[in-house]
N, C-alpha and C positions, 0 to 999 in steps of 0.2 A: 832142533826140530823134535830130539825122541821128548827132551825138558819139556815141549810147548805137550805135544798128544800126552805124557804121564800127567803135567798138570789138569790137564784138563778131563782127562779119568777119574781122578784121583776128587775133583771139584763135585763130577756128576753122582759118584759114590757117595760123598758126604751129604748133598742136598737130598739125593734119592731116601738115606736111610733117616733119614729125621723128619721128611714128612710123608714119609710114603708112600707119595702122590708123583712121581716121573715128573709127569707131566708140567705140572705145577711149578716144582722144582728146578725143571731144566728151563723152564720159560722164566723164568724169575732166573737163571746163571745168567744167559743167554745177553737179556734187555737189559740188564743192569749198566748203569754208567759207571766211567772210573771213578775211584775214589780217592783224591788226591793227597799224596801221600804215604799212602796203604803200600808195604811194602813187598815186596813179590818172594810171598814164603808158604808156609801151608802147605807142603805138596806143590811148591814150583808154579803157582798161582800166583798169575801176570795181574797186575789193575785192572786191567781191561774187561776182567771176567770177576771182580771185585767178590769175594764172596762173604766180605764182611754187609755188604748189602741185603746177597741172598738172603745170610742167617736173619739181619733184621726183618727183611718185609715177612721170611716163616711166621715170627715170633708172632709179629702182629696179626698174622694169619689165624693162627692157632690159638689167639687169644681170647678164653670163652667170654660171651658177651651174647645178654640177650637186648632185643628191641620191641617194643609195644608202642603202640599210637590210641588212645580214645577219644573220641567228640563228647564234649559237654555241654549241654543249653544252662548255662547258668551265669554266674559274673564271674569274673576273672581273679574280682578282690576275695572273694569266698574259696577260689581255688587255690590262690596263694598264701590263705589264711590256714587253709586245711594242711598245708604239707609246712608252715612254719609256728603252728601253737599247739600249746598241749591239748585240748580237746580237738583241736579239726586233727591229729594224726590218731588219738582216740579214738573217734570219728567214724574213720574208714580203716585202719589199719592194725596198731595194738590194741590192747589191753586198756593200755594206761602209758601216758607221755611224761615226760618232763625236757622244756625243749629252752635252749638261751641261744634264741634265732640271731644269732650274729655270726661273723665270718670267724673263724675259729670256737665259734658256741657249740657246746655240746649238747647230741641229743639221747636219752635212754629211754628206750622202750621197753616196756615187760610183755610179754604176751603167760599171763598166769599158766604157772602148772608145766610151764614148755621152756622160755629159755628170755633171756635179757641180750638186747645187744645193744652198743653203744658206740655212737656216731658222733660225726664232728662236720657241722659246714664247712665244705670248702670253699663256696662261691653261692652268692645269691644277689639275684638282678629284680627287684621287685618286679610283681607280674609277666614274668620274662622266664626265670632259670632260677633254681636250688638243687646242689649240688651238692650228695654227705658222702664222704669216706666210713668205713667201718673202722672202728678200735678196736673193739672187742664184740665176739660173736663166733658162734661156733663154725668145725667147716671153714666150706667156701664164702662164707657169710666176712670173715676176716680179711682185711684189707681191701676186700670191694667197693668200687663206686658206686653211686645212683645218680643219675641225671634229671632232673622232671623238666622238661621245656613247656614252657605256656605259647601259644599263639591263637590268637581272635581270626578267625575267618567262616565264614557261610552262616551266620548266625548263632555261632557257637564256639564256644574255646577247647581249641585240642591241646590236650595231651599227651607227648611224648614223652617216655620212660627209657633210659640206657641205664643197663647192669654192666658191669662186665668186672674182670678178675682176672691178671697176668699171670696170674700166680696159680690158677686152675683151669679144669677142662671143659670141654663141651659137655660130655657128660656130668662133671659136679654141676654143672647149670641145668639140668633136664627140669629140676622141681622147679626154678625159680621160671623157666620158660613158660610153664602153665602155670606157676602160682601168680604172677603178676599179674597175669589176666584178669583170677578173680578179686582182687585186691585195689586194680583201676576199673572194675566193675562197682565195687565198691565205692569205691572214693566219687564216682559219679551218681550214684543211686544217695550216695549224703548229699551233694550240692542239686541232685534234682528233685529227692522228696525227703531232704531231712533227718534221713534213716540209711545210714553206712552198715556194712557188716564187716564191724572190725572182731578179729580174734579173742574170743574162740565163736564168735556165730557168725563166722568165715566157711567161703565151703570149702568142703573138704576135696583133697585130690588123691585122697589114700588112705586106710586104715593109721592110724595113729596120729594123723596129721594135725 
């Protein structure tokens, strides 16, 4: 009985101090299923309170990650053309493209005067989904994903954009939270009149930017 109340002390302490959040933490100790297997050590922690679970659903918790949705009135094939060739990411985005739109093709982008980062498809569904990892790129810009989902609905193709980065926090994400925004503003202002504002006649969200 004293094994069963230390372990489970001992469980509330670890989840408490790694997210901060009590709450969170103990509800996620709590709901967790066993995990079969998982051996009962840690601080005299039973399966049943699995806290190999806890630690993972934190991770994914705490993994920064932003989301954007835009609506476009244009075609679909001009939006999938935009984020897989060197001028449509020109376009609206960089500086200057060089892109080899296949599933392991890589892409570099310059944005003059600022910084090169360089990407690699990881998945691409015509008109549907493109998918780049980062290579190389400053920051949190390294090892990030982007997602662009395409979907036709109301007379127009939305836009969905996923960032995110395991490897960083909510705050290293604060710029890309509101730079995204003006950057699928962009990318719609190219497929709706022709004229994107890609970097540097990008707006700005900060001195130096």
């Amino acid at each position: 009985m004293e094994e069963r109340r230390t372990g489970s002390v001992c469980k509330w302490l670890v989840c408490i101090r790694l997210t901060r959040q009590s709450t969170f933490a103990s509800k996620l100790a709590w709901n967790s299923k066993p995990l079969r297997g998982f051996p009962s050590r840690y601080c005299g922690v039973r399966r049943k309170y699995s806290l190999a679970i806890c630690l993972i659903q934190i991770w994914r918790h705490n993994m920064a990650k932003v989301k954007h949705r835009v609506g476009i009135a244009g075609s679909i094939d001009k939006i999938f053309n935009a984020l897989t060739t060197d001028t449509g990411l020109a376009g609206w985005w960089a500086s200057s493209a060089i892109v080899n739109a296949e599933v392991g093709g890589k892409v570099n982008l310059t944005f003059d005067g600022l910084a090169v980062l360089r990407f690699q498809y990881v998945e691409i569904q015509p008109h549907k989904l493109v998918s780049i990892k980062c290579l190389a790129g400053p920051g949190p810009w390294q090892d990030s994903e982007i997602r662009f989902e395409l979907e036709r609905a109301d007379h127009q193709v939305f836009v969905s954009l996923t960032h995110d980065n395991s490897a960083s926090s909510e705050d290293d994400f604060l710029y890309f939270s509101t730079k995204w925004t003006c950057y699928l503003l962009s990318l719609r202002d190219l497929i709706e009149t022709g004229n994107g504002r890609p970097y540097p006649n990008d707006i700005k969200i900060h001195v130096g930017d």
